[in-house]
PDB file with SEQRES, HELIX, SHEET and CRYST1 records, atoms N, CA, C and O in Angstrom:
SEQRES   1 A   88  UNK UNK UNK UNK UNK UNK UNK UNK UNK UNK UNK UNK UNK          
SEQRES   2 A   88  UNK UNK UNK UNK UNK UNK UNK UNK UNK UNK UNK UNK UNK          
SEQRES   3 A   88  UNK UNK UNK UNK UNK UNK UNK UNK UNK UNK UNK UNK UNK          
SEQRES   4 A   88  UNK UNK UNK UNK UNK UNK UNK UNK UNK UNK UNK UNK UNK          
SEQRES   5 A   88  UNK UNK UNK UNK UNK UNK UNK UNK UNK UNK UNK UNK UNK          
SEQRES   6 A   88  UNK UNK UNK UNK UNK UNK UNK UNK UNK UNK UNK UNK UNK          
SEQRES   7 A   88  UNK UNK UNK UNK UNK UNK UNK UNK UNK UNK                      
HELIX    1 AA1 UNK A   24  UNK A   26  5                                   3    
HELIX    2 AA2 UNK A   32  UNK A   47  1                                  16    
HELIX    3 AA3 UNK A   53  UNK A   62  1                                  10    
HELIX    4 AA4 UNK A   72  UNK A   81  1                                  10    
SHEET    1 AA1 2 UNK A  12  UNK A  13  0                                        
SHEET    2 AA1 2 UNK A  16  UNK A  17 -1                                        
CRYST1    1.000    1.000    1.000  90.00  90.00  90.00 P 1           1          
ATOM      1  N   UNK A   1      47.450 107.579 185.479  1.00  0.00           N  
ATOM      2  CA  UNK A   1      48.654 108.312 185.142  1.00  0.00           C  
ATOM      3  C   UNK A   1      48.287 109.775 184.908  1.00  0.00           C  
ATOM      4  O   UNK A   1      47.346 110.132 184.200  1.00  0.00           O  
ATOM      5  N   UNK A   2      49.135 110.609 185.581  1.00  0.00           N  
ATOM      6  CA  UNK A   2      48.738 111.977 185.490  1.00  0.00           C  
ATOM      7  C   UNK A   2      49.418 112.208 184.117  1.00  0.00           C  
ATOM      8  O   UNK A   2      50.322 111.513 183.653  1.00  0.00           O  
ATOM      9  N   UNK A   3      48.628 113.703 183.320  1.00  0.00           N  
ATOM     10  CA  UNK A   3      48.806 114.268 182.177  1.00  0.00           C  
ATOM     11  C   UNK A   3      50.370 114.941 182.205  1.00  0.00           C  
ATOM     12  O   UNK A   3      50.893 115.454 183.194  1.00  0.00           O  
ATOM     13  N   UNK A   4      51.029 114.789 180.740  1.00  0.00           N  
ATOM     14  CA  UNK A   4      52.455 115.426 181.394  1.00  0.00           C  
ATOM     15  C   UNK A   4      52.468 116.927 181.850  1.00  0.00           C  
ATOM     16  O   UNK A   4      51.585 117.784 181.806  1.00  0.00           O  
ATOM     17  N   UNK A   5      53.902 116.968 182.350  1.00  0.00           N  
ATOM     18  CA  UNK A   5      53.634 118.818 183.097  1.00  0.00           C  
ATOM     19  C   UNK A   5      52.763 119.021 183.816  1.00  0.00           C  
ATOM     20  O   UNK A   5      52.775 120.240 183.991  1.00  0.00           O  
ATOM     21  N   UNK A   6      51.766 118.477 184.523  1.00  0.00           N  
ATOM     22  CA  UNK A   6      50.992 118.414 185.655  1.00  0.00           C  
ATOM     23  C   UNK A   6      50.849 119.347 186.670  1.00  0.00           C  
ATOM     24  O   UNK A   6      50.062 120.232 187.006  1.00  0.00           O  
ATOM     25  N   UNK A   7      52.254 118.660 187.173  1.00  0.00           N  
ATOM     26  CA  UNK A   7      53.387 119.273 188.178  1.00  0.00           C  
ATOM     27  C   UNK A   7      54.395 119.944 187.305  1.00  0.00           C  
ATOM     28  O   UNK A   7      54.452 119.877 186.077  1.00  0.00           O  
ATOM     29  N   UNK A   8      55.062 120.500 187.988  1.00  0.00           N  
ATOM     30  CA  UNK A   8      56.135 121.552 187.509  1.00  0.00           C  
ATOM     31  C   UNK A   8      57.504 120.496 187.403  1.00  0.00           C  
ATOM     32  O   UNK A   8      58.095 119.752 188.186  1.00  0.00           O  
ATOM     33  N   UNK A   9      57.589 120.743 186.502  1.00  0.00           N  
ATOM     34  CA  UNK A   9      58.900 119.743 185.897  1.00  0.00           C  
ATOM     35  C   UNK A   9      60.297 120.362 185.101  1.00  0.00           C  
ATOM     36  O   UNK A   9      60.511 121.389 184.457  1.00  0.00           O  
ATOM     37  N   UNK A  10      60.939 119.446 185.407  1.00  0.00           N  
ATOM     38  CA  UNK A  10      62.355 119.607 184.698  1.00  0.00           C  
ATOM     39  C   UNK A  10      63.170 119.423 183.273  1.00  0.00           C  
ATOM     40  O   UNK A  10      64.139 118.714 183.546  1.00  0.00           O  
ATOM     41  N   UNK A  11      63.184 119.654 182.309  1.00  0.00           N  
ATOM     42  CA  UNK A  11      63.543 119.318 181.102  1.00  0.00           C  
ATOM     43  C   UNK A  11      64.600 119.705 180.170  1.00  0.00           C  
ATOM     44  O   UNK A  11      64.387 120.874 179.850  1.00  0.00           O  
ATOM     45  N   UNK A  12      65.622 119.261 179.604  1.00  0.00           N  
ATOM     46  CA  UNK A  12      66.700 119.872 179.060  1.00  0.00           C  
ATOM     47  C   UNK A  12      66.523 119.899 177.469  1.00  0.00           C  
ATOM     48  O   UNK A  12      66.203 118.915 176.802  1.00  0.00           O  
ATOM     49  N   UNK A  13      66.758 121.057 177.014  1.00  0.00           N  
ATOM     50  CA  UNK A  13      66.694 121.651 175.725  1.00  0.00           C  
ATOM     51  C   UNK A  13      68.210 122.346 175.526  1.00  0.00           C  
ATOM     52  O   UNK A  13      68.640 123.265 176.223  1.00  0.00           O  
ATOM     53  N   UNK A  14      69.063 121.574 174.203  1.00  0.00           N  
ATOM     54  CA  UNK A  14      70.093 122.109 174.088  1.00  0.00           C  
ATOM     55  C   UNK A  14      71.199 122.089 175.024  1.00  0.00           C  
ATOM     56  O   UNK A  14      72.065 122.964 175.019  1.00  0.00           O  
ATOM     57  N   UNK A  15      71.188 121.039 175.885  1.00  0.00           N  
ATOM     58  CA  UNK A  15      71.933 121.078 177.005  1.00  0.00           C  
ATOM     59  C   UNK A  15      71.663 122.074 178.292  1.00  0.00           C  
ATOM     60  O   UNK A  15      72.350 122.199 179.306  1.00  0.00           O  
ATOM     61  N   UNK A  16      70.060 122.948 177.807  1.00  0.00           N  
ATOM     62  CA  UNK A  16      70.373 123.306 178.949  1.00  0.00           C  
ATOM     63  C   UNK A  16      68.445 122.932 179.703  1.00  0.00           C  
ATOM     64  O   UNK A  16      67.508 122.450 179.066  1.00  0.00           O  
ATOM     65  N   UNK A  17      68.445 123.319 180.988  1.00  0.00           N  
ATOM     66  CA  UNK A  17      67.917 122.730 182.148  1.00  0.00           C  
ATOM     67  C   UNK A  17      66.748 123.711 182.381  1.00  0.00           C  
ATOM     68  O   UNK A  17      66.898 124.690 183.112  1.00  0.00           O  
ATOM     69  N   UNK A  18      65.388 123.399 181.651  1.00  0.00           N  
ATOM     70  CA  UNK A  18      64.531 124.436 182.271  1.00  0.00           C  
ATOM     71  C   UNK A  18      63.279 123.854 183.512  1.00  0.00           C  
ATOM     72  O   UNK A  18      62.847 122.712 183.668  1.00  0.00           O  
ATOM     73  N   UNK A  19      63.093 124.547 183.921  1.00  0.00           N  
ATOM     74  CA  UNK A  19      61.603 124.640 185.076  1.00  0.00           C  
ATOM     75  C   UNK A  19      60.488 124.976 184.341  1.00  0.00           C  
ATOM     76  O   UNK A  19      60.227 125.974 183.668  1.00  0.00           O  
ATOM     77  N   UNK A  20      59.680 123.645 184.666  1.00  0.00           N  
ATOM     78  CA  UNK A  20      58.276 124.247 183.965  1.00  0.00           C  
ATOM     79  C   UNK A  20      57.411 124.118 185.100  1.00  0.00           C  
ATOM     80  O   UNK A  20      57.026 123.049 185.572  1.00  0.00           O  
ATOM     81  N   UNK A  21      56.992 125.819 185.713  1.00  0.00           N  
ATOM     82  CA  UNK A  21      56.019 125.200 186.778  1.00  0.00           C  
ATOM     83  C   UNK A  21      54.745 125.793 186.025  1.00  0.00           C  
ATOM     84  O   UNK A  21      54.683 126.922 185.538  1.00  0.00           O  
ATOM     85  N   UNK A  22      53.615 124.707 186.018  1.00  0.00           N  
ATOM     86  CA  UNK A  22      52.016 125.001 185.415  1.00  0.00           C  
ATOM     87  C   UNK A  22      50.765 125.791 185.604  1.00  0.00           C  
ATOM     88  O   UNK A  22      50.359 125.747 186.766  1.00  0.00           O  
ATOM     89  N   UNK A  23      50.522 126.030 185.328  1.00  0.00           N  
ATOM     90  CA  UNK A  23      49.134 126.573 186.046  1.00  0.00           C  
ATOM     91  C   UNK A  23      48.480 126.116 186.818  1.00  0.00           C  
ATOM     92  O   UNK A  23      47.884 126.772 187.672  1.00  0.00           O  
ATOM     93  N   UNK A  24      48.429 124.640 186.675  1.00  0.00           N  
ATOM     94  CA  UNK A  24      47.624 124.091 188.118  1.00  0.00           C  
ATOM     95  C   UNK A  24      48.355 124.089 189.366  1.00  0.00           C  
ATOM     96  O   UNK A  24      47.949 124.311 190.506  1.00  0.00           O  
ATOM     97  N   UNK A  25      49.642 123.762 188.890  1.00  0.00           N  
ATOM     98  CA  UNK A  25      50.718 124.137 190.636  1.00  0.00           C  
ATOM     99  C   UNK A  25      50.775 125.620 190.646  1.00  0.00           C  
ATOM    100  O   UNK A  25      51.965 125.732 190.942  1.00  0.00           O  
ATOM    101  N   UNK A  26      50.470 126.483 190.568  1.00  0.00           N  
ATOM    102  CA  UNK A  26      49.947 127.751 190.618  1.00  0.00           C  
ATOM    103  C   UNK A  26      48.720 128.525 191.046  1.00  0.00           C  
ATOM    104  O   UNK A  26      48.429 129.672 191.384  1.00  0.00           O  
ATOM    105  N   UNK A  27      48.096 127.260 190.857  1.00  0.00           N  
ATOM    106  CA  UNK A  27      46.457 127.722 191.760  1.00  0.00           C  
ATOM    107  C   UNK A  27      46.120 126.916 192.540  1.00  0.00           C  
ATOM    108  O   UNK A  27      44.929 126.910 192.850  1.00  0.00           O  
ATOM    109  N   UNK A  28      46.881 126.099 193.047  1.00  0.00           N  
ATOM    110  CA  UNK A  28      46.943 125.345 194.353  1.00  0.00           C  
ATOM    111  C   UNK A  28      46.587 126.393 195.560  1.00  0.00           C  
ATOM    112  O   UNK A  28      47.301 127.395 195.575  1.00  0.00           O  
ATOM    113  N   UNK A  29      45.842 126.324 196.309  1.00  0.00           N  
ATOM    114  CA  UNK A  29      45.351 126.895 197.367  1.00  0.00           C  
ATOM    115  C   UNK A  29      44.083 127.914 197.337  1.00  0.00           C  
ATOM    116  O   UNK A  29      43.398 128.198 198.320  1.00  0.00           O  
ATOM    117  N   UNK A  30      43.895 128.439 195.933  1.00  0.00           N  
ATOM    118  CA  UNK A  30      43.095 128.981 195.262  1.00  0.00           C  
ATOM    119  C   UNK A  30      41.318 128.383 195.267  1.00  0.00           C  
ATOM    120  O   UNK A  30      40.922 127.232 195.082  1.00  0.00           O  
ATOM    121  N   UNK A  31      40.688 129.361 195.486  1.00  0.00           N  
ATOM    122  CA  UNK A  31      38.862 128.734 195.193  1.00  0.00           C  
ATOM    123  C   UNK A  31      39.036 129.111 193.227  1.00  0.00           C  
ATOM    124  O   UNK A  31      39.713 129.783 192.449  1.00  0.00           O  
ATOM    125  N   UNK A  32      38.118 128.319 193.243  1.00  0.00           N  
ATOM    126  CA  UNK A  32      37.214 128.387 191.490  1.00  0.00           C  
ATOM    127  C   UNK A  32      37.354 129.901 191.171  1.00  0.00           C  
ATOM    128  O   UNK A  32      38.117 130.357 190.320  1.00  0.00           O  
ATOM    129  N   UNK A  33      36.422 130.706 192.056  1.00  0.00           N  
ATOM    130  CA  UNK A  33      35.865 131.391 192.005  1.00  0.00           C  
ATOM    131  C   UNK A  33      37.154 132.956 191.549  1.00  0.00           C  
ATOM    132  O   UNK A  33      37.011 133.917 190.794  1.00  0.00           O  
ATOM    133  N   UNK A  34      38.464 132.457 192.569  1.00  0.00           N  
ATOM    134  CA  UNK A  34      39.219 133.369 192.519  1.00  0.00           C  
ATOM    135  C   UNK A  34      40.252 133.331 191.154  1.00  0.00           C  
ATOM    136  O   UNK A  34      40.944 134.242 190.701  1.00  0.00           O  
ATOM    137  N   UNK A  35      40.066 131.714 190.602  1.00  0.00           N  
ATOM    138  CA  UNK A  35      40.523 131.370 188.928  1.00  0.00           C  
ATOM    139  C   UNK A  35      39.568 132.416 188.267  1.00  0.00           C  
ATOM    140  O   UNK A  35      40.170 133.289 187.642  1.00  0.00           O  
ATOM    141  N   UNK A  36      38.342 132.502 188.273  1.00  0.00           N  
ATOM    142  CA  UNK A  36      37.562 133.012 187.513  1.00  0.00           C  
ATOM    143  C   UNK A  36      37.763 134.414 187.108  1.00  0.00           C  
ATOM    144  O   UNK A  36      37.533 134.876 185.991  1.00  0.00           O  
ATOM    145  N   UNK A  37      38.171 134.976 188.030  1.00  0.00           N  
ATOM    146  CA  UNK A  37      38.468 136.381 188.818  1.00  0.00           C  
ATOM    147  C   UNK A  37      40.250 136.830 188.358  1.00  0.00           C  
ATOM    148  O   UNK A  37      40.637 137.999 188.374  1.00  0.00           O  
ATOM    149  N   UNK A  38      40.827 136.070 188.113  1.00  0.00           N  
ATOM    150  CA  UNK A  38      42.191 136.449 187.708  1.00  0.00           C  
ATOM    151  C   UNK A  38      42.119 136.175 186.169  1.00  0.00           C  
ATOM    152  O   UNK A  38      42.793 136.842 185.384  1.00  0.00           O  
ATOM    153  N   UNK A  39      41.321 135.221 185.780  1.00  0.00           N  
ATOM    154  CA  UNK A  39      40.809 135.054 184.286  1.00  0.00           C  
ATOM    155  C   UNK A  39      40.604 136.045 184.000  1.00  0.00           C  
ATOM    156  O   UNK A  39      41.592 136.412 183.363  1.00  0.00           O  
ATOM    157  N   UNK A  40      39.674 137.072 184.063  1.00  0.00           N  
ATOM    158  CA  UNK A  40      38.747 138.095 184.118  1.00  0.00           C  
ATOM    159  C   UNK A  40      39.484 139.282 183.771  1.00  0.00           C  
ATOM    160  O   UNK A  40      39.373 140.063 182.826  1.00  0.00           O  
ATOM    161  N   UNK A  41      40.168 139.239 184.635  1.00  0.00           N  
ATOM    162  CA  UNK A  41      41.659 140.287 185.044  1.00  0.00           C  
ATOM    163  C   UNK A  41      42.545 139.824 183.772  1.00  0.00           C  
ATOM    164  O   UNK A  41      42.608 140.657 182.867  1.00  0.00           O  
ATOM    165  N   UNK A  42      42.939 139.131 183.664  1.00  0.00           N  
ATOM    166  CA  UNK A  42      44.183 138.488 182.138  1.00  0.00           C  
ATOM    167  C   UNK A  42      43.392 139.213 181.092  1.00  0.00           C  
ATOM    168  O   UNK A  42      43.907 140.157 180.494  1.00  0.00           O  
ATOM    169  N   UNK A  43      41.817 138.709 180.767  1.00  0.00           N  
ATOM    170  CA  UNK A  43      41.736 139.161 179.585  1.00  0.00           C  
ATOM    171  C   UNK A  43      41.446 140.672 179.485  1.00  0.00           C  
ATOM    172  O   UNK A  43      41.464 141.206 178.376  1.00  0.00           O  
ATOM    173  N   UNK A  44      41.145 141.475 180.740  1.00  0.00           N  
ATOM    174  CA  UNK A  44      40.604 142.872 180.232  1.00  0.00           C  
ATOM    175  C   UNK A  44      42.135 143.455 180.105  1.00  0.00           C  
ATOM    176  O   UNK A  44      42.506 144.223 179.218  1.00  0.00           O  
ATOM    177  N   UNK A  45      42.929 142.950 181.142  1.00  0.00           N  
ATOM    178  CA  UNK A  45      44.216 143.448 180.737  1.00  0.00           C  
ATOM    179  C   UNK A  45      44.812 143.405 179.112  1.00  0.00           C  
ATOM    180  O   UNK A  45      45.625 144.209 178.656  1.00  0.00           O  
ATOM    181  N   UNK A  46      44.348 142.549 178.557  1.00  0.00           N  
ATOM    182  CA  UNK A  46      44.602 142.470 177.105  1.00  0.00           C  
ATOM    183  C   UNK A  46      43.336 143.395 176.169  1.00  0.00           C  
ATOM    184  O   UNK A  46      43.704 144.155 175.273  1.00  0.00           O  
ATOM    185  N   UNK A  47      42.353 143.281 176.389  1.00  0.00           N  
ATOM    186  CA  UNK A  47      41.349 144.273 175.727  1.00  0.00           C  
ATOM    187  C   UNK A  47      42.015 145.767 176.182  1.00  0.00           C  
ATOM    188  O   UNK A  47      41.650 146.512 175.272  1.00  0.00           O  
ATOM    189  N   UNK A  48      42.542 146.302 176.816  1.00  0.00           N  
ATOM    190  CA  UNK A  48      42.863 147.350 177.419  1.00  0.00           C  
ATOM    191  C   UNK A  48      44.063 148.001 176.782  1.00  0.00           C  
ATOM    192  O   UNK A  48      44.302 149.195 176.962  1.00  0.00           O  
ATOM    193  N   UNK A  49      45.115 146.913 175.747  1.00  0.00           N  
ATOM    194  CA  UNK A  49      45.647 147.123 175.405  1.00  0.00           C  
ATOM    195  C   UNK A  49      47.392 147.034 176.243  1.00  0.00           C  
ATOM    196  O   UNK A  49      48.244 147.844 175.879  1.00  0.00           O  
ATOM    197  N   UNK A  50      47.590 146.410 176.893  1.00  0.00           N  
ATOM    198  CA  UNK A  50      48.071 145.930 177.659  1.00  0.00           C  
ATOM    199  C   UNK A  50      49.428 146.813 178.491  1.00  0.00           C  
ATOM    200  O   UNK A  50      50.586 146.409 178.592  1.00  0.00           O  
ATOM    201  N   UNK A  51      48.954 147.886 178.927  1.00  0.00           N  
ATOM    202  CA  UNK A  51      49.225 148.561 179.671  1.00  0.00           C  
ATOM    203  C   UNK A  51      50.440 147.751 181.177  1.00  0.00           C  
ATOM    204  O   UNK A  51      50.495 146.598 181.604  1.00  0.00           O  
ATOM    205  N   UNK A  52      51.168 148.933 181.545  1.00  0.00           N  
ATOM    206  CA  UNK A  52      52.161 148.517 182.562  1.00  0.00           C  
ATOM    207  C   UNK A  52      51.157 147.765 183.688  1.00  0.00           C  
ATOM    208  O   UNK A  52      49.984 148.127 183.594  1.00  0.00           O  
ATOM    209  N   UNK A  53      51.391 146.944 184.557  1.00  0.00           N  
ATOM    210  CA  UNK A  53      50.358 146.134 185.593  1.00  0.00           C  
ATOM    211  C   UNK A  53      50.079 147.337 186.357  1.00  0.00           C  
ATOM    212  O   UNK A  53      48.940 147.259 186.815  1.00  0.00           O  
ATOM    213  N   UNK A  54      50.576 148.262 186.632  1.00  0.00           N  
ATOM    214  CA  UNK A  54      50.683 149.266 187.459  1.00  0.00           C  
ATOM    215  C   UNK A  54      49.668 150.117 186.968  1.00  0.00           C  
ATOM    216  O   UNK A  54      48.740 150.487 187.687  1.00  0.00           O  
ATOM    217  N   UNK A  55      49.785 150.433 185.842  1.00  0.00           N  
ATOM    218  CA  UNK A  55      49.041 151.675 184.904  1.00  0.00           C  
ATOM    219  C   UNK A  55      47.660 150.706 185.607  1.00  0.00           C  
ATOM    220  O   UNK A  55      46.954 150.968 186.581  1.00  0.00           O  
ATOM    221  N   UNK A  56      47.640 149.753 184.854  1.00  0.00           N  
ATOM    222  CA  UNK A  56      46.375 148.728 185.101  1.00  0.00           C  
ATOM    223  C   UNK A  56      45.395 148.868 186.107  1.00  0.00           C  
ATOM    224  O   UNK A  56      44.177 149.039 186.048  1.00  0.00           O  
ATOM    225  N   UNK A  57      46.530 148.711 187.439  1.00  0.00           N  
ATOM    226  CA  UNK A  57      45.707 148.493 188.578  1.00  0.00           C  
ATOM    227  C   UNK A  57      45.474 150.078 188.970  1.00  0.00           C  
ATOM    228  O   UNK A  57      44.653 150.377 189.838  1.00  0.00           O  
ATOM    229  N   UNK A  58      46.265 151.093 188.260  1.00  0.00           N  
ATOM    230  CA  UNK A  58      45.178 152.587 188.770  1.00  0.00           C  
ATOM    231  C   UNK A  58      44.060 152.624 187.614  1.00  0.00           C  
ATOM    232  O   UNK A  58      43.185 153.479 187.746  1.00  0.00           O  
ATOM    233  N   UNK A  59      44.018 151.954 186.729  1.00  0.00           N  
ATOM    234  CA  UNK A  59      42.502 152.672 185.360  1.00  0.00           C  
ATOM    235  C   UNK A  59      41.270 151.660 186.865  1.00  0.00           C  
ATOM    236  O   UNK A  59      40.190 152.146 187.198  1.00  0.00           O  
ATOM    237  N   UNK A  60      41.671 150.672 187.321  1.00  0.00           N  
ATOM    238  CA  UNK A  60      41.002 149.919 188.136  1.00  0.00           C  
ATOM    239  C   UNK A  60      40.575 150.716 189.181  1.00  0.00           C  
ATOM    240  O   UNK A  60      39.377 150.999 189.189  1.00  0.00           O  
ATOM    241  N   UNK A  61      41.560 151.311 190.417  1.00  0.00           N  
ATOM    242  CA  UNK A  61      41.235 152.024 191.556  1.00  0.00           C  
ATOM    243  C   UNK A  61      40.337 153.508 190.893  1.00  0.00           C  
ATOM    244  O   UNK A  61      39.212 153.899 191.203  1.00  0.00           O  
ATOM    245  N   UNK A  62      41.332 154.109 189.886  1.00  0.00           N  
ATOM    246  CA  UNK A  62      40.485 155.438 189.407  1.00  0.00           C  
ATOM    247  C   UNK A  62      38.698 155.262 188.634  1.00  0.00           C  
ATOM    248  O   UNK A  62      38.063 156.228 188.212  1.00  0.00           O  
ATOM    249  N   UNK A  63      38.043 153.376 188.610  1.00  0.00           N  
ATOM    250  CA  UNK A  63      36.904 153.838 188.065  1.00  0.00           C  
ATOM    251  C   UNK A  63      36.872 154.406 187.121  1.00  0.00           C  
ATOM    252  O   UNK A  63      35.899 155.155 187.028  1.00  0.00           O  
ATOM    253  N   UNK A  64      38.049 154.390 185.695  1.00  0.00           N  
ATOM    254  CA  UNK A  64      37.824 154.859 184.550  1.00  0.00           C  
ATOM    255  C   UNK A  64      37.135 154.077 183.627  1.00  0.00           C  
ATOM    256  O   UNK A  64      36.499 154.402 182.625  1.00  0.00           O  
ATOM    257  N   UNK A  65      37.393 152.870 184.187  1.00  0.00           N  
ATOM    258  CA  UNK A  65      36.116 151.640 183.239  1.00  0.00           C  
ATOM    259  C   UNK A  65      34.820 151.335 184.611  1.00  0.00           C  
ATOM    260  O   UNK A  65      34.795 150.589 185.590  1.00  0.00           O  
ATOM    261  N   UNK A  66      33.736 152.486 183.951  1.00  0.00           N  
ATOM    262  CA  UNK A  66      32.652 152.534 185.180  1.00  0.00           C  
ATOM    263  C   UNK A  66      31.903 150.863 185.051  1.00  0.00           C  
ATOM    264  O   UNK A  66      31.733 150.244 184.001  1.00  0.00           O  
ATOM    265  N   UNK A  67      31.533 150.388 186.494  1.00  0.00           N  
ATOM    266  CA  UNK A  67      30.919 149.616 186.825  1.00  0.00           C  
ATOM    267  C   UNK A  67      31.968 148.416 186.774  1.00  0.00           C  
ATOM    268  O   UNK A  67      31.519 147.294 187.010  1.00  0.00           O  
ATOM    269  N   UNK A  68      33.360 148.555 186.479  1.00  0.00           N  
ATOM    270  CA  UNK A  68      34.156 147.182 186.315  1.00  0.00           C  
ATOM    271  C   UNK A  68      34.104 146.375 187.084  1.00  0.00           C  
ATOM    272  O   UNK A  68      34.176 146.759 188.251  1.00  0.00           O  
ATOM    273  N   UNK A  69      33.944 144.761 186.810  1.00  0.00           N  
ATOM    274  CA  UNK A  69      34.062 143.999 187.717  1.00  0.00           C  
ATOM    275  C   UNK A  69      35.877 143.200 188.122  1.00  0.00           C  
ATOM    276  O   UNK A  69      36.302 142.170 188.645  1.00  0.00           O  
ATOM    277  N   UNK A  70      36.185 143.881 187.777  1.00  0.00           N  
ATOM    278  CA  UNK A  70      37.982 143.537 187.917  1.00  0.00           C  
ATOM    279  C   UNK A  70      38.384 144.718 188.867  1.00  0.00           C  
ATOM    280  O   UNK A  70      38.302 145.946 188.834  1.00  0.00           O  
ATOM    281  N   UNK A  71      38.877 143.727 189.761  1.00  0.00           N  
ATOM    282  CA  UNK A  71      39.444 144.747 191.147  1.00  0.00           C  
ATOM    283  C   UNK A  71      41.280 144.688 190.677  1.00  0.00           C  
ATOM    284  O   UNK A  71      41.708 144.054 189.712  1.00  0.00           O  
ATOM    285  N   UNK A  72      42.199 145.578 191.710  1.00  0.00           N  
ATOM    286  CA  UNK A  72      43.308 145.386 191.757  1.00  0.00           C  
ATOM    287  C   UNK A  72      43.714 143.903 192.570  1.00  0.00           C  
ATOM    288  O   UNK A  72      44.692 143.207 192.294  1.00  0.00           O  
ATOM    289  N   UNK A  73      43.126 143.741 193.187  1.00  0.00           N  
ATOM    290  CA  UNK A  73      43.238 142.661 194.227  1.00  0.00           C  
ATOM    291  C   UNK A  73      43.377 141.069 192.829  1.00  0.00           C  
ATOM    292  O   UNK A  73      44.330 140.292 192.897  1.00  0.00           O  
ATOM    293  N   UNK A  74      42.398 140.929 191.867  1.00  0.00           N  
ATOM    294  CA  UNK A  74      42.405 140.159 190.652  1.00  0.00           C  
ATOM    295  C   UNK A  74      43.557 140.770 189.960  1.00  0.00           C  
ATOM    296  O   UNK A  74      44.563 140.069 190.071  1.00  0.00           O  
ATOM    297  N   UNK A  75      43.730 141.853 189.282  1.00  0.00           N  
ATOM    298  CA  UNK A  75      45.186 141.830 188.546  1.00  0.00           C  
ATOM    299  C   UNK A  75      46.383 141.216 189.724  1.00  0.00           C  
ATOM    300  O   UNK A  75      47.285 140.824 188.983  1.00  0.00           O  
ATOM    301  N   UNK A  76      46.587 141.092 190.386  1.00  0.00           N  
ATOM    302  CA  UNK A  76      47.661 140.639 191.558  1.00  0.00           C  
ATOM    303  C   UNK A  76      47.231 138.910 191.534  1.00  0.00           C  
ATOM    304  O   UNK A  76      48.142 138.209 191.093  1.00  0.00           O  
ATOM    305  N   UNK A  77      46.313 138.365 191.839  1.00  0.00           N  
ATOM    306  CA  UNK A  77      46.101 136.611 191.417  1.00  0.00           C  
ATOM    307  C   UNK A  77      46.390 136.652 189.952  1.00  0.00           C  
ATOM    308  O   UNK A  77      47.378 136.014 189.589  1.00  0.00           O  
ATOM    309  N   UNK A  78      45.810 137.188 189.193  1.00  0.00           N  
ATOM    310  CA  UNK A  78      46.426 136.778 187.842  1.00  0.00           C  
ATOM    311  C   UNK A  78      47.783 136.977 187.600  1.00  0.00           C  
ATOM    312  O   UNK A  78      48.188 136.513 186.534  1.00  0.00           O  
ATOM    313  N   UNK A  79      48.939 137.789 188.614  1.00  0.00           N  
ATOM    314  CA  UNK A  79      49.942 137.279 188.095  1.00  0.00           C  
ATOM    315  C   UNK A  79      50.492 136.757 189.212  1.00  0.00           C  
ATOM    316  O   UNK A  79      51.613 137.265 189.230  1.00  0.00           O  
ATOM    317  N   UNK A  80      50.386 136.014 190.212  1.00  0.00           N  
ATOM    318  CA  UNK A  80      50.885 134.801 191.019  1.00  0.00           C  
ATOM    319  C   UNK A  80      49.948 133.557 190.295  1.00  0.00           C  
ATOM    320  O   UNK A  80      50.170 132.420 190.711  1.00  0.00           O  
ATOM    321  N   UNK A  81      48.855 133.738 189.171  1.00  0.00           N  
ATOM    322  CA  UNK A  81      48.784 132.184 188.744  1.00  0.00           C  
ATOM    323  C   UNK A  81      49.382 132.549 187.352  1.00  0.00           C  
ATOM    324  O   UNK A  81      50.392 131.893 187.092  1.00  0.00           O  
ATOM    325  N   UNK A  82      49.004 133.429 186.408  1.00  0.00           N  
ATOM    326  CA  UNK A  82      49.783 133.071 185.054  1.00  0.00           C  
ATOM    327  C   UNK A  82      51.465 133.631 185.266  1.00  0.00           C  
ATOM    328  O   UNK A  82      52.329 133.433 184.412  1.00  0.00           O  
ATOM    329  N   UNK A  83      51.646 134.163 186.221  1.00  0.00           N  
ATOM    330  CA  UNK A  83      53.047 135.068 185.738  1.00  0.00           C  
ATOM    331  C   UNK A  83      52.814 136.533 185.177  1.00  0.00           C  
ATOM    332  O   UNK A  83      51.796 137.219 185.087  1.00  0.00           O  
ATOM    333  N   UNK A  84      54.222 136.770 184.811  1.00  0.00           N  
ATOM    334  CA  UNK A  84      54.301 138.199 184.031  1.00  0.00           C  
ATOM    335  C   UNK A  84      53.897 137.728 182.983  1.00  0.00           C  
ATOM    336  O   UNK A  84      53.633 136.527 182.919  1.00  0.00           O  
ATOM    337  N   UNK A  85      53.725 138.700 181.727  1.00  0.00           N  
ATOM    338  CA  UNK A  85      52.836 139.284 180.807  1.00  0.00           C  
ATOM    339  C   UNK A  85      54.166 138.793 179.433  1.00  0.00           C  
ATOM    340  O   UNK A  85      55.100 138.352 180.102  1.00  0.00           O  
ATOM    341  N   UNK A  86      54.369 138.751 178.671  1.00  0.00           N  
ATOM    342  CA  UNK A  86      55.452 138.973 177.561  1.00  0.00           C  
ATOM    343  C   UNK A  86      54.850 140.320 177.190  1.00  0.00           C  
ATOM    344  O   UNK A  86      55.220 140.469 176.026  1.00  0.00           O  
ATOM    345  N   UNK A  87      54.491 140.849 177.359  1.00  0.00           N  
ATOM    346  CA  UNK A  87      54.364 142.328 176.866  1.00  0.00           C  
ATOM    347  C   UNK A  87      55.236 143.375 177.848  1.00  0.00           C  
ATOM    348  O   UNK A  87      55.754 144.419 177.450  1.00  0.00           O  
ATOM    349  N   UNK A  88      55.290 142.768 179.463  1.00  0.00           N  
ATOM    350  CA  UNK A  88      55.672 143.675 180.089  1.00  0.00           C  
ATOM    351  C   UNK A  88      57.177 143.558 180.626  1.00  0.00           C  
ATOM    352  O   UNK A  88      57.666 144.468 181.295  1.00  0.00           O  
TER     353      UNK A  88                                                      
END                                                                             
């Protein structure tokens, strides 16, 4: 028996009808490697102080955090697997 929410599921709260799609139906098609890599990306985005995704992905292209291993290409998987931000 799979764990609940697995899959992206349906559930009513208050009469009303939400979508829960998960993180694992979210990194469906995805290598390890590129989880690792959007991980990476989630948390510096939060050490960083959590800046517009945009602001983000130029401190990234401009090389203002020298030697970073977080590309723009990782802020963009981290939000097709976690979503938007509640900050943003």
């Amino acid at each position: 028996m799979s764990p609940p929410f697995e899959h992206g599921a349906t559930f009513n709260y208050r009469g009303k009808s939400f979508l829960v799609t998960t993180l694992m139906e979210n990194r469906k098609g995805y290598t390890q490697r590129q989880f690792e890599d959007a991980k990476r990306a989630k948390k510096l985005y939060h050490i960083v102080g959590c800046p517009t995704v945009e602001n983000f992905k130029n401190i990234l292209r401009q090389n203002i955090i020298q030697n970073c291993p977080v590309t723009p290409a990782d802020v963009d998987l981290a939000e097709k697997m976690f979503g938007p931000d509640i900050e943003t």
